[in-house]
N, C-alpha and C positions, 0 to 999 in steps of 0.2 A: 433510541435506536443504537444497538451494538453494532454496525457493520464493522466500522474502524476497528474496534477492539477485537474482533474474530477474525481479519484480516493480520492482523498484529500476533496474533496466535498460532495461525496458521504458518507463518514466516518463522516464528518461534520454533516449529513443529521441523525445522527442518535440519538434517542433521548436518553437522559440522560447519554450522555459523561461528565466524571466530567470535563473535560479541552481541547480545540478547539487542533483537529488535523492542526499540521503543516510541513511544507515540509523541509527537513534538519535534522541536530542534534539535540539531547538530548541535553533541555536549563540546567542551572545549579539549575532549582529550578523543581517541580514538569510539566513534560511534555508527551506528546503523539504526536510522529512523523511521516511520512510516508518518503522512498529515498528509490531510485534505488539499486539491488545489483551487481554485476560482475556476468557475467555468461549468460546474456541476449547475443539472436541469430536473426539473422536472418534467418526461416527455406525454406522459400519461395521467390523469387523474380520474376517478372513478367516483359513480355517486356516496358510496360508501365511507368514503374521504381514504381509500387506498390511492397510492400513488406509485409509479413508475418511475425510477432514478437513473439517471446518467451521471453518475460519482467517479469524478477523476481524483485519482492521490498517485504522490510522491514518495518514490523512497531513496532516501539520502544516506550516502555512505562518506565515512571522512577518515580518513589513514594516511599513515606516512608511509606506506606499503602500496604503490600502482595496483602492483599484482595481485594483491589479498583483495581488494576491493573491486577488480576485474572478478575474479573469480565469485566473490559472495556474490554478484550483483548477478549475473551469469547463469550461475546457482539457483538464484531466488527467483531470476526471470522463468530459466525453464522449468520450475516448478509453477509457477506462477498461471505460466501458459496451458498447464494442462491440467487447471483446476476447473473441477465438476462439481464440487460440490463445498459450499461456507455453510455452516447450521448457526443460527441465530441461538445465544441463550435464554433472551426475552420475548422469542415471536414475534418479535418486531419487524423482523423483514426478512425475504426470502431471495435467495440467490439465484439467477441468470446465467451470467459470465462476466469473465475477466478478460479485456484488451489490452495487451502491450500495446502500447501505443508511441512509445520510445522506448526503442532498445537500450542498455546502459552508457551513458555518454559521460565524458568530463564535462566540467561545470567552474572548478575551478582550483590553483593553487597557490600555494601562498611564502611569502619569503620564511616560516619555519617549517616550510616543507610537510607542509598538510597537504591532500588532497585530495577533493568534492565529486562525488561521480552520483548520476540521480539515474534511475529507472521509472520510467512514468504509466502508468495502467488507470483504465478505465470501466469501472462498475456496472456494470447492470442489475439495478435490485429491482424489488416492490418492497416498496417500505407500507404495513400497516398503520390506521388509524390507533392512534392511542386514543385508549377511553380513560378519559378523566373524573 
């Protein structure tokens, strides 16, 4: 299932990000992430073996810039908020909508003056039966 990665692309997709969204961890120098959180369901299942998703992810920002990381996150949210439409490249699943579900908050800083801000959204897909 592509969602992450088209979610990641989408983010990509937007202009004047100081630094290319990537999937995983905060790198050790200035970054802008997207991952998965705990707490993701299945609400729906179907005989077919489709299924229904409630996919929570994170996106994590870390700069020594408040302000730069105010703004991307800001950015990303209201773009975020008024997305309609994610296209799958393997058919793997098809898109709902996206919940802000936390608006961009600190999270945390640190004595060389990094600092952590996360925006939190919540998926709604159908993810397809993979045939094996």
């Amino acid at each position: 299932m592509d969602f992450i990665d088209r979610l990641c692309d989408r983010i990509n997709e937007m202009p004047g990000l100081p630094t290319e969204c990537k999937l995983g961890y905060l790198g050790t120098d200035e970054s802008l992430v997207l991952y998965p959180l705990p707490g993701s369901r299945v609400t729906q299942e179907y005989m077919d073996g489709t299924k229904d998703w409630q996919m929570n992810c994170e996106i994590a920002m870390k700069s020594k810039l408040q302000s730069k990381i105010s703004h991307t996150l800001w950015t990303v949210q209201n773009e975020l908020e008024n997305l309609e439409e994610l296209e799958s490249e393997d058919n793997s699943f098809e898109f709902e909508e996206l919940i802000i579900t936390n608006k961009p908050f600190i999270n945390g800083a640190d004595e060389q003056g990094w600092f952590v801000f996360l925006l939190d959204v919540q998926a709604k897909i159908t993810v397809f039966k993979e045939d094996n």
